[in-house]
Each structure stands twice: as structure tokens, then as C-alpha cells.
N, C-alpha and C positions, 0 to 999 in steps of 0.2 A: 504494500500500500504506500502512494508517495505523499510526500505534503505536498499541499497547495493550498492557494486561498480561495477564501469562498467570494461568487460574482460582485460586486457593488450592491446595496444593499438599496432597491427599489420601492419597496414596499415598509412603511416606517408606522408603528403602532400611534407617531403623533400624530401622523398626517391621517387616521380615521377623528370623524368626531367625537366629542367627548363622551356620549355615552357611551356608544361603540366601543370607544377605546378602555374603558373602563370595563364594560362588561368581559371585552376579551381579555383580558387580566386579568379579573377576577378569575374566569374560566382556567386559565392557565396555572392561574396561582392555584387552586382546590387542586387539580391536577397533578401537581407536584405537590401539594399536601398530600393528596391521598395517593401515591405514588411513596412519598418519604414515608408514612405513617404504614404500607403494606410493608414495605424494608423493615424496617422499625421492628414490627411485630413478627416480618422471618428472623431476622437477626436475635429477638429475644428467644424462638423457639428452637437455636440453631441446636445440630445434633453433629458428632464425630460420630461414623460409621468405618469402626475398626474392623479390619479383616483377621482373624486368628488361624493363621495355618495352620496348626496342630492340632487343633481341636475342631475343624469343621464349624466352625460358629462365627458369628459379628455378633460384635459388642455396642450398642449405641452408648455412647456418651454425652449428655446433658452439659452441654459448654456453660450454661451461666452456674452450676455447681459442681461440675467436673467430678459427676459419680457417674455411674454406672446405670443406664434408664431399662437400660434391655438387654437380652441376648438372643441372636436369634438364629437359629440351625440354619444352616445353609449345607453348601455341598462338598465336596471332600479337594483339602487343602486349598480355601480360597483365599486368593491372592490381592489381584486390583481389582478397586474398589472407583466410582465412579458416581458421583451424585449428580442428578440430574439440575441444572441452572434453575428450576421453577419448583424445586423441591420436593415433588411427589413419587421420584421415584429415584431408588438407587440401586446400582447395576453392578453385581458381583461375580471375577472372573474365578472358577472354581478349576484350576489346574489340573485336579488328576481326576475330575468326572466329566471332564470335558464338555460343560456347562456355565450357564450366566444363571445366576438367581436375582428376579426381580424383584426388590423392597420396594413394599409402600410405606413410603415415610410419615403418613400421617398414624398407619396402626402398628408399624413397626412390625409387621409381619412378609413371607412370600407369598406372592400372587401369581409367577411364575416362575418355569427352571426354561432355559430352554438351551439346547443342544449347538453348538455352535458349528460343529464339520468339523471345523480344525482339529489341531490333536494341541493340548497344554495350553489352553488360553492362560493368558497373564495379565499385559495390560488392558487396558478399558476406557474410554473417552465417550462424553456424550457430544453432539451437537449443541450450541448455543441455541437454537430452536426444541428440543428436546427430541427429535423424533425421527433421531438415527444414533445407536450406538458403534462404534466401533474395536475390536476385539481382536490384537495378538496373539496369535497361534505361534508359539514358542517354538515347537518340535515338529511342524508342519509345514515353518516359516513362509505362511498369510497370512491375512487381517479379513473377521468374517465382519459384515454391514448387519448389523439388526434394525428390522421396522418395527419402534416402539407402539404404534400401530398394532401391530399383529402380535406382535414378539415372534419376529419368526427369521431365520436368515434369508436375505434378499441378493446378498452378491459374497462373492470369495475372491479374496487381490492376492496375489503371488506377490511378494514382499522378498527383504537380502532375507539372508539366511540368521535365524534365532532373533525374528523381531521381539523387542521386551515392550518398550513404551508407544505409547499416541498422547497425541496431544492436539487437540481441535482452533484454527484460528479464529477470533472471535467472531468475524464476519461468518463463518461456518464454511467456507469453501474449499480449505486444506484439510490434508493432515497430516499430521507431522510422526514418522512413526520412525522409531533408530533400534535400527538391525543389529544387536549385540558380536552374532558369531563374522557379520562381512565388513564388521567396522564403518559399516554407511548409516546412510537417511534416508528414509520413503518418502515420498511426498505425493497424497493421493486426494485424485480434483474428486471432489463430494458429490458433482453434478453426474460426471461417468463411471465413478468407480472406478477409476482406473491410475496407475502410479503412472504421476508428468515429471518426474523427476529423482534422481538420486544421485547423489553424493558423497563422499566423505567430511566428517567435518572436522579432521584435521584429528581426532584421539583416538584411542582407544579402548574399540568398548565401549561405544555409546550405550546409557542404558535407561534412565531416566528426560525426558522434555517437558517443557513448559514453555508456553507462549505468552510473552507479554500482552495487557490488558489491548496497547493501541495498535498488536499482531506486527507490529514490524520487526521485535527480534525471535528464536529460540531460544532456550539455555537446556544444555545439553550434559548431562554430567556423564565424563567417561573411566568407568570403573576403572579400566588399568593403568591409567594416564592420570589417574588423580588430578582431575583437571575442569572447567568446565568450559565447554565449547558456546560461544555468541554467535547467531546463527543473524545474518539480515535476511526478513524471509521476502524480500522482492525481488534478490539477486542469489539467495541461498548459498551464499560465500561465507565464509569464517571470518570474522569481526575483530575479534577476540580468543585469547586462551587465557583462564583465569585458574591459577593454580589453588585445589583446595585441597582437604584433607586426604587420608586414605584409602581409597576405593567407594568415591560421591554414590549413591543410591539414588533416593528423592531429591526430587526438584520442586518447590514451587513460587510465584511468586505473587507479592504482597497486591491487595486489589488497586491499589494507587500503583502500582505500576516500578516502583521507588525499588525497592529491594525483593533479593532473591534467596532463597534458602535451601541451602544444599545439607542434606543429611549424608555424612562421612563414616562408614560403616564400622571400618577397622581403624581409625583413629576418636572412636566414640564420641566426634563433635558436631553438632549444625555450622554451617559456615553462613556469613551474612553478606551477602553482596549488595554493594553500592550499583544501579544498574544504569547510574550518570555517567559513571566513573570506570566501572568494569572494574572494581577491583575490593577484596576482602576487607570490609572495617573492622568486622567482629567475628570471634570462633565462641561458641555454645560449649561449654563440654554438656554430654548427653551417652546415656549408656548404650551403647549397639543400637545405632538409630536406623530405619529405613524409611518408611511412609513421613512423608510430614506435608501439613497443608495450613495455609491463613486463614484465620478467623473473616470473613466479611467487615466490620470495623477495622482488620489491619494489627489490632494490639495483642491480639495471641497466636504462636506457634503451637502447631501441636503437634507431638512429633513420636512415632510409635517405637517402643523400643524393644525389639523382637528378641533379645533370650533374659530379659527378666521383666515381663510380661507386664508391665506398664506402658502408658502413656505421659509423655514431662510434657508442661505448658511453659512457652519461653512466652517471658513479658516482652515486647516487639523494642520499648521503650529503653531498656537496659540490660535486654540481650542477654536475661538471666533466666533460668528455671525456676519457678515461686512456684511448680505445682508435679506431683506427682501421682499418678492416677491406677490402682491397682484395673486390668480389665479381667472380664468372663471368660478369657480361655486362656491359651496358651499359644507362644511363639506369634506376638504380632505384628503384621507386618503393612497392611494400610498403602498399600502403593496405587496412587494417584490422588487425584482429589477427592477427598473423604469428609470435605465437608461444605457444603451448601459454595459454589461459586456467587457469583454478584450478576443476576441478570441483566439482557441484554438492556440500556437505557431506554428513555421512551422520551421524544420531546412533544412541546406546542403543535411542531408541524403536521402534515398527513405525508408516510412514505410514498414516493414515487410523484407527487404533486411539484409542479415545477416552482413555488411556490415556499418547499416545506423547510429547503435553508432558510429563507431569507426570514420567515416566519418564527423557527424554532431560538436563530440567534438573536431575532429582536425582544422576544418574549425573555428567555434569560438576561439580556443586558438592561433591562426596564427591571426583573425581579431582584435582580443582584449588582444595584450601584450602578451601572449605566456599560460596565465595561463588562465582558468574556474573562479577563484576568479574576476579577472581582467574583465571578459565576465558578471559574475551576479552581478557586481558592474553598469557595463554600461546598463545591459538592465533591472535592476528593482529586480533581484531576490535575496532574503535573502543570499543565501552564495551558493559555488561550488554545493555542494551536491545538492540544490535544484536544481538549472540549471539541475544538471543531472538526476532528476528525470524529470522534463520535457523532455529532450529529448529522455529518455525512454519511457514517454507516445506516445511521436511522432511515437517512432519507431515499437513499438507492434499495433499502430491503426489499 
């Protein structure tokens, strides 16, 4: 995705009259209340959906008391873990029954198992629209497409060989999948199923991905290389090598976009990247860490610690562990997003109206002090530009 600026700005909330222009304001404003106020209320309900390999089970865990809410059988040694962006459903890769188990996250229960083709599914990604998973087949080395829809497989991608991870760009058009045993990257168009690309990205042992919030980088952690790979995803070129712990696992990164967090397996640390800067401000210590995912506010890590069967919560703030969390099984391991991502934004505009930039950026610079800087300050996002590349993704959806 490139920057650019959005057209001159034609249509201006002063130039309606006064009622008009009041009523459309007000409209906008409730809007983003009620908009802020649905967040609000997911983020209060948010849940960690820990996978326990050894035990065939996920652990829900209750972020705002960091116990233990559920446990709930699934299928034999599952692995990654996948919540769905709108919260209703989470998607569990079960390695050795060669199945996905589908949680409904409102009863904490399975609703389905379903059978993937492949042989050792591992990693797991949902679509930012919610209604395609996609699913690493380890020892098979493809990626099956689920229609959450049906729950039923719709396509099988030939992938390198031992893909582990996926990672979805936020627009939903990639995906980003890194081939452990061929030392590359897949990169598969979501419209055909089909892999338009692959490369090396420079380590070894790619095995965890994650996509920046405004999809213009990856970060790529590669087990043998102790390293993490910066991917630019419009040229798919190597950016960066950022040296981290030993043997990087989980990846993920903070919803503002700011920092990255690499779970270091056998040097028992989270690393904390700077993602301005490309480089390490802070090491975690943490015990045998693998899964780890951000809170939706940003201010907690939580990071799964697979052979002494907790969970540690890092404060985002000072980069410390304030919490330790016994879970319901054993060996866990939580690998991907395991907890509630930040769905896709929603502006003033109407998508695909020629109209709905010019519209959505006037409405925020009238709500938030007159400027975009003023707007990406209040609602989380790095700086103007970014904001407006969001609401160009809004407006092409």
C-alpha cells in the first residue's frame, strides 16, 4: 500500500447550512459514540484463548482478572489459535487430529471441528472481514481456505515446504505465510487462492508473522537466525534484520502500530521493538515463552509460557511482568492471535461513494480540533497520514 494524499477537499461541513450542518454532526458524533462505546464494552469482555498442547484443551482467560473463565476440550495437541476480528468466533489449529475446532466466544463452547485435508495444521489466521480462515498444513506443506460460512474447506494452496505461520493484511487481500523447512515466504492473493509470490526474507527459519496495523511492513521472526526479518509488503524486500533473542517464536504487534513483541524461546525473554526505529528498547525476561498477543488498549502482553504452564502479563508501560497466570492444562502454547484483534474502522463516509474521503476527513477534523493530527492523536493512530490511510481502506472496501 503506498502513501498519498487525499484529493483537495470539495465538499466542506461549513459550506452546508446551519442546520444541516449540525444535524450531520451530531449524526457522526452518536456514531462514533456508539462505535467507541461497542469497543469499550468488547475490550471490557476481552478473553485470552490459550491453546494447551498436552492436554487437548483451551483455557479462556478473563483479561480484566486474569483467572481462568473456562476450559474447553478441543482436539488433540492444539496448537494456533486465531480469534476472529468481531469476536464471535475462535478458530483452533489441532495438529495431530488434523482439524480446526470452532469456539463461540460468546458460550465458550465448540460449535464445530472441521477436517482441514492437510496433514498437521499449525498456524491459523482469520480474514479482517471474518469469513475466510486460513490454515498451515505443516507436514503437507499447504494452506487449507475455510468458508466460515459453511465451515467447510473451499481451496488447498501448495505452499515452501513446513509452512508454520499466516498472517492476514489488514485490507484482507494477502497472506502472509513463512515456510519454516524452504526458508521463504508465501504470499497468497485472497481473491484467487493462489500464491503471487515468494521469497526469502533474508533468515533463517522463518516461523512466526505479523502485519503491521497500516499493512505496509511484516515482522518475521526466524528461529535459527535469532533475528527478526522487516518485510515492506509492496515490494516484499527485506527492510531490516533486527537481532533478538534465542530462537524468536511469537510475533505480535501492538494495535497503535508503535511496537513489536517477539517471544525468544530459549533465551526465556519477550523482546520489545521500537517499529520507528527497527530496533530493541527493551528484553522481558519470561519463562519458555511462545504465543504472545496485545491487549486491544495496547497496555498488556500476554505471553504463554509453554513448560510451566502459565500465562505472564507484561505491563506495555515498563516492560515488566506484574502478573502470573496458572492455566487449565498443560504445555501452553497460544501461537497467533489469541486475543480479540481491533476491528476493521468505520468512518462518517459511505465505502465506495466518491464522496466518502472527502466526507469521513471532514467529519473527524470538525470532531477532533479542526486538524487529522488532532483526530490520530485521540483515536490511537501514529500520525495524520496514517489516519488517512485508514480511511482510504474504508473507502475502497
Amino acid at each position: 500500500m503506498k502513501r498519498g494524499r487525499f484529493p483537495p477537499r470539495v465538499v466542506s461541513l461549513l459550506a452546508f447550512k446551519p442546520p444541516i450542518a449540525m444535524a450531520f454532526l451530531a449524526f457522526v458524533a452518536a456514531c462514533l459514540l456508539d462505535s467507541t462505546q461497542s469497543l469499550a464494552q468488547t475490550a471490557n469482555a476481552s478473553k485470552a484463548y490459550i491453546t494447551n498442547f498436552a492436554s487437548n484443551n483451551v483455557s479462556v482467560i478473563d483479561t480484566k482478572t486474569n483467572t481462568v473463565a473456562a476450559t474447553i476440550p478441543v482436539g488433540s495437541q492444539p496448537l494456533g489459535v486465531a480469534v476472529s476480528p468481531h469476536m464471535n468466533r475462535a478458530y483452533i489449529a489441532n495438529q495431530a487430529s488434523n482439524t480446526v475446532s470452532v469456539i463461540d466466544t460468546t458460550t465458550d463452547t465448540v460449535v464445530a471441528t472441521i477436517p482441514v485435508v492437510g496433514v498437521s495444521p499449525l498456524g491459523i489466521a482469520v480474514t479482517p472481514d471474518g469469513k475466510e480462515v486460513y490454515v498451515t498444513n505443516d507436514n503437507s506443506s499447504d494452506v487449507s481456505v475455510i468458508d466460515t460460512k459453511t465451515d467447510t474447506v473451499i481451496a488447498t494452496i501448495p505452499v515452501g515446504f513446513h509452512p508454520e505461520g499466516a498472517a492476514v493484511t489488514p485490507d484482507g487481500k494477502e497472506v502472509y505465510v513463512t515456510n519454516m523447512g524452504s526458508s521463504t515466504v508465501s504470499v497468497i492473493d485472497t481473491k484467487t487462492n493462489t500464491v503471487i509470490a515468494t521469497f526469502s526474507d533474508g533468515g533463517d527459519h522463518p516461523f512466526a508473522v505479523a502485519i503491521t496495523p497500516d499493512g505496509k511492513e511484516a515482522y518475521i521472526g526466524n528461529f535459527y537466525s535469532d533475528n527478526v526479518s522487516v518485510i515492506d509488503t509492496a515490494t516484499n524486500t527485506v527492510i531490516a534484520l533486527i537481532p533478538v533473542g534465542v530462537q524468536p517464536r511469537g510475533v505480535a504487534i501492538a494495535p497503535n502500530g508503535r511496537t513489536a513483541y517477539v517471544a525468544n524461546v530459549n533465551s526465556n525473554t519477550v523482546s520489545v521493538i521500537d517499529t520507528a526505529t527497527n530496533t530493541v528498547t527493551a528484553t522481558t525476561p519470561v519463562a519458555s515463552p511462545f504465543g504472545v498477543a496485545v491487549t486491544l488498549n495496547g497496555h498488556e502482553v500476554y505471553v504463554a509460557d509453554e513448560f510451566t504452564n502459565t500465562v505472564s502479563v507484561i505491563d506495555t508501560e515498563i516492560n515488566t511482568v506484574t502478573a502470573t497466570i496458572p492455566v487449565s492444562g498443560n504445555q501452553p502454547v497460544a501461537y497467533g492471535i489469541f486475543i480479540q484483534p481491533s476491528p476493521p474502522p468505520t468512518f462518517a463516509g459511505t465505502p465506495r461513494d466518491p464522496t466518502c474521503q472527502t466526507q469521513s476527513v471532514a467529519a473527524l477534523e470538525q470532531l477532533y480540533g479542526g486538524t487529522l493530527d488532532g483526530a490520530a492523536a485521540v483515536l490511537g493512530y501514529l500520525d495524520a497520514l496514517t489516519l488517512q490511510e485508514a480511511v482510504n481502506l474504508y473507502c475502497v472496501q
